[in-house]
C-alpha positions in Angstrom: 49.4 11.2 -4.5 46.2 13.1 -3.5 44.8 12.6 -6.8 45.1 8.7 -6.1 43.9 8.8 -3.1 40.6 10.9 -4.1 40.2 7.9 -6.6 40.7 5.2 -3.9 38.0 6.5 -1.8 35.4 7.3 -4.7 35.7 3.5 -5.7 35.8 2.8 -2.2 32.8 4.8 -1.7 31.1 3.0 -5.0 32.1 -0.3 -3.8 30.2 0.3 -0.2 27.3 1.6 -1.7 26.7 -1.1 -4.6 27.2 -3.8 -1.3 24.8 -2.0 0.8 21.7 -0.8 -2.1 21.8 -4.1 -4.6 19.6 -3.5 -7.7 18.8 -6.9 -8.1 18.0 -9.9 -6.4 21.4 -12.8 -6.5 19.1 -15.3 -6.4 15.8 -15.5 -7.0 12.8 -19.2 -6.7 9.2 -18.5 -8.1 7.3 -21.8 -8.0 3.5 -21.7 -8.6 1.9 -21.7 -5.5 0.9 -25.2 -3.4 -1.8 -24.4 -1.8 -4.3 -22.1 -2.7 -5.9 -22.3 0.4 -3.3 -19.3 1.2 -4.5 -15.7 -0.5 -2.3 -14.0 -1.7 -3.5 -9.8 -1.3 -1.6 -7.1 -2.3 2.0 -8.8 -1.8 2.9 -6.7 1.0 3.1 -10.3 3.3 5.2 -13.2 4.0 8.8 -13.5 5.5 11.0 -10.5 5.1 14.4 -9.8 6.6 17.0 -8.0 5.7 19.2 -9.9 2.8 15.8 -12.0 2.6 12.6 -12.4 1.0 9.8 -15.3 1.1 6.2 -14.1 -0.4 3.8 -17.2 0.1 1.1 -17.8 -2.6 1.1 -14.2 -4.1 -0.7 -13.2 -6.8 0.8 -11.5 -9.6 -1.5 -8.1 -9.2 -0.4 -8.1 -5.7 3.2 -8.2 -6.2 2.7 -5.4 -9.1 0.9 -3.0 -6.6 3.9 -4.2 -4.0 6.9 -3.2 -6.2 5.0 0.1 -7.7 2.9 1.5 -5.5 3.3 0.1 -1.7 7.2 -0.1 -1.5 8.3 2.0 -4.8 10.2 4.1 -2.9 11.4 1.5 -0.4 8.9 2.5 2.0 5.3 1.5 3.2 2.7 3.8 1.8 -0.1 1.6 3.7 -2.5 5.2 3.7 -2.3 5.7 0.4 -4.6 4.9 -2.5 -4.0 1.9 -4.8 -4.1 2.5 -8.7 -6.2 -0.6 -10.2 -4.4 -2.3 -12.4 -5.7 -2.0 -16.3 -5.1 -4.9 -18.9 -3.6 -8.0 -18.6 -4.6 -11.4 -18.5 -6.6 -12.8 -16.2 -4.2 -15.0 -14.4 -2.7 -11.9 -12.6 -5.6 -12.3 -10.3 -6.3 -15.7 -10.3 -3.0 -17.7 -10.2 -0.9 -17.1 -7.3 3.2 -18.0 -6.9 5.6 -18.1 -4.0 8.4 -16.3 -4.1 12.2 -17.0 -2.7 14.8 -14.6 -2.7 18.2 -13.1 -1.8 20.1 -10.2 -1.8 23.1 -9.8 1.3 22.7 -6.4 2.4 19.1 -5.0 1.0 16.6 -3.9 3.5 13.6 -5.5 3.6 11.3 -2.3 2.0 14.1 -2.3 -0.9 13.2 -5.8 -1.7 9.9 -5.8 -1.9 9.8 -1.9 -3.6 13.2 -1.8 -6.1 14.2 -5.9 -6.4 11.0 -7.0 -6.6 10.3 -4.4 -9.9 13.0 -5.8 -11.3 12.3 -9.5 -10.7 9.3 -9.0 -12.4 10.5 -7.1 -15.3 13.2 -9.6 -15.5 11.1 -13.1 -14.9 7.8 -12.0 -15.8 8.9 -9.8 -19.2 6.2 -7.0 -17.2 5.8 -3.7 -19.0 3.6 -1.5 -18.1 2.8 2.2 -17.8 1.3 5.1 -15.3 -2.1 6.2 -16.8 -4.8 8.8 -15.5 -8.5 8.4 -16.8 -11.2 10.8 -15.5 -13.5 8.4 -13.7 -16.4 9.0 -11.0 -15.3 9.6 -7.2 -16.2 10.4 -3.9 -15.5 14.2 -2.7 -14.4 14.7 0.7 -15.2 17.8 2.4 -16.0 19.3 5.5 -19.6 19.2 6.5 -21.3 22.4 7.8 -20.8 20.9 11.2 -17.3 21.2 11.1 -14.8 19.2 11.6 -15.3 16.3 14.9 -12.0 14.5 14.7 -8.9 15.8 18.0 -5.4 17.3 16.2 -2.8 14.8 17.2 0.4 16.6 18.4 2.3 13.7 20.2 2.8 11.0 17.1 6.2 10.6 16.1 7.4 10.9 12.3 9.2 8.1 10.9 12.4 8.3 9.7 12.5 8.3 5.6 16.3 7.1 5.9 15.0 4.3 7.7 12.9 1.3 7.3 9.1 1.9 7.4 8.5 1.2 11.3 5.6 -0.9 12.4 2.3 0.2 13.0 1.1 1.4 16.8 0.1 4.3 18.6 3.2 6.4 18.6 4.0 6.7 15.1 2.3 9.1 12.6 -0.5 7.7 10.4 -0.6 4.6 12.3 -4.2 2.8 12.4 -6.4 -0.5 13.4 -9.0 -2.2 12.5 -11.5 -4.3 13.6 -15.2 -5.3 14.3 -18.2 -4.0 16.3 -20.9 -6.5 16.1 -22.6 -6.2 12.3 -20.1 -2.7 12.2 -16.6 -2.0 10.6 -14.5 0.1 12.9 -11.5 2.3 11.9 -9.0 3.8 14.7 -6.2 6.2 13.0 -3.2 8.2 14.9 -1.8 11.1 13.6 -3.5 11.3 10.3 -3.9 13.6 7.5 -7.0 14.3 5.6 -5.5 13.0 2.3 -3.9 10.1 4.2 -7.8 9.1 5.5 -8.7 9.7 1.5 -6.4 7.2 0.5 -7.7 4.7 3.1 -11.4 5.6 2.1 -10.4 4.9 -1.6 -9.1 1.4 -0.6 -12.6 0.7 1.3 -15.1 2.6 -1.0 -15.9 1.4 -4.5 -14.3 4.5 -6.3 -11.5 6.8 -4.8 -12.1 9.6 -2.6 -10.3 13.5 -3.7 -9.7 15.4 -0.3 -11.1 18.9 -1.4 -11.5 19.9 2.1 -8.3 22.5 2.2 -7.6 21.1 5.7 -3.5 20.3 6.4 -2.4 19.1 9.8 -2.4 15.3 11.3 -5.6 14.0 13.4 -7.0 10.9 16.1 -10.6 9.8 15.2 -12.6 6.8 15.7 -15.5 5.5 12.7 -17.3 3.2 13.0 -20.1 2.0 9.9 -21.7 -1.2 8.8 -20.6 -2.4 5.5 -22.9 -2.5 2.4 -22.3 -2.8 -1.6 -20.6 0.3 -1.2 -17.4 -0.1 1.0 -16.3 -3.6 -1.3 -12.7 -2.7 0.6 -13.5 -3.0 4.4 -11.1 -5.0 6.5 -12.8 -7.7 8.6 -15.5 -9.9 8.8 -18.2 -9.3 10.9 -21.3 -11.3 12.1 -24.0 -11.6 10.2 -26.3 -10.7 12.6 -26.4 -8.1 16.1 -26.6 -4.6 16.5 -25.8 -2.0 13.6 -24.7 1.2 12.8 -24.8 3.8 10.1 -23.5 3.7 6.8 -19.6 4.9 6.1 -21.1 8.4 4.4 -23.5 9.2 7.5 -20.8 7.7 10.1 -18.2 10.3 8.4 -20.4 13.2 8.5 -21.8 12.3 12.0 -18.2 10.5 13.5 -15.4 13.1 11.7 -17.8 16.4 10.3 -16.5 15.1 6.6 -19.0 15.0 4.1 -18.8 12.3 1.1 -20.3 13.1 -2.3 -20.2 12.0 -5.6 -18.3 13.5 -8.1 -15.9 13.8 -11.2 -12.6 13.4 -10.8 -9.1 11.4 -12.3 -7.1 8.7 -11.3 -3.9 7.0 -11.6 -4.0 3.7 -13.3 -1.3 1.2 -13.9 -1.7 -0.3 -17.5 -0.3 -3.5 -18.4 1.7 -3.5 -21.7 2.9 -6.8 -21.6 3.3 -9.7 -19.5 4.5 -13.6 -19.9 4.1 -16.6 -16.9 7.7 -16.6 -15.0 10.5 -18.1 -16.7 12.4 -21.3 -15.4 14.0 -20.8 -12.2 
């Protein structure tokens, strides 16, 4: 009798968990997208709710650096570096689709991370691998100044059990962005030094190694005008009106971080195949 009931509540237990993680989507619409008008980015946008997921005029690179690097392990890593994508055709970045899709139960980080990996494996025939290449980068370290940036001891950690939570000033490597006449500004809360590389590496045009030995979470403010240099700066400012310094004097003068070039490696996520989306 004990034995059966041990059974009853291991395939109980199985059952529960196969309803509440699914490993793939029950139903799944990709149509090429209607109007292009709409960018796509790095797939981390459109309509998401739990058992739910709508991604307007995506483009296929997008969704790739959605399902492996953004959401891979069913939560945001918004502060983290991006691997370029190597090989390919060119429609990855050129042709964008909308994407509708179900799955009862799945949160909407699992969907986007897990579901939407295998939606593309499945649709898209994708096949690719995890490469790292020695390429030229930007060190970080701390300028003889020292460091200029406050220690944040007030954020609150997220829950990894949970859903990534949204941004704002009371959770852990939280940040905004926005515009100072001609300049780029950058506010982060509770922030490592290798979280602020990762956002450098997604502004700058190579990544950026933290080598500055320095653990512990931080507020700061930079502010920079943008130049052929920081191809990855959010916003769009005017034209014209006051400006400041460039992001490598700002860092050393804002935060007491020096940037410098140098040699280092990098991740890079190398298409081995790939085919347009089959037949919905």
């Amino acid at each position: 009798m004990r034995a059966e009931l041990l059974i009853t509540a291991f395939v109980s237990s199985a059952i529960a968990q196969s309803t509440s993680s699914p490993t793939s989507f029950e139903a799944a619409s990709i149509r090429p997208c209607q109007n292009r008008a709409e960018p796509g980015g790095r797939g981390g946008g459109g309509i998401v709710v739990t058992g739910r997921l709508t991604m307007t005029c995506q483009t296929v690179a997008g969704l790739i650096q959605a399902a492996y690097v953004i959401y891979a392990d069913e939560r945001s890593g918004r502060l983290k570096d991006f691997p370029p994508l190597s090989g390919g055709p060119a429609w990855l970045e050129s042709d964008p689709y909308t994407i509708n899709a179900t799955a009862p139960g799945a949160s909407p980080d699992r969907m986007r991370g897990p579901l939407l990996r295998t939606l593309l494996e499945d649709r898209f025939r994708l096949k690719l691998h995890r490469e790292t290449r020695q390429v030229p980068v930007y060190s970080l370290s701390l300028a003889k100044s020292g460091l200029r940036i406050q220690p944040n001891r007030t954020c609150r950690a997220s829950d990894p059990t949970q859903p990534a939570p949204p941004s704002g000033p009371n959770f852990c490597g939280s940040g905004t962005f926005g515009t100072n006449g001609r300049n780029i500004t950058m506010d982060m809360f509770g922030t490592s030094l290798q979280q602020l590389a990762g956002t450098l590496s997604n502004t700058l045009d190579r990544p950026v190694i933290d080598r500055t030995g320095t653990q512990g979470l931080f507020d700061f403010h930079l502010e920079f005008l943008p130049d052929e240099t920081t191809p990855g700066a959010i916003g769009t400012p005017p034209a014209d009106g006051p400006s400041g310094p460039s992001l490598f004097t700002a860092a050393q003068e804002q935060l007491g971080l020096k940037l410098e070039s140098a040699k280092g490696t990098r991740e890079f996520l190398v298409i081995d195949s790939v085919a347009r989306p089959s037949d919905n």
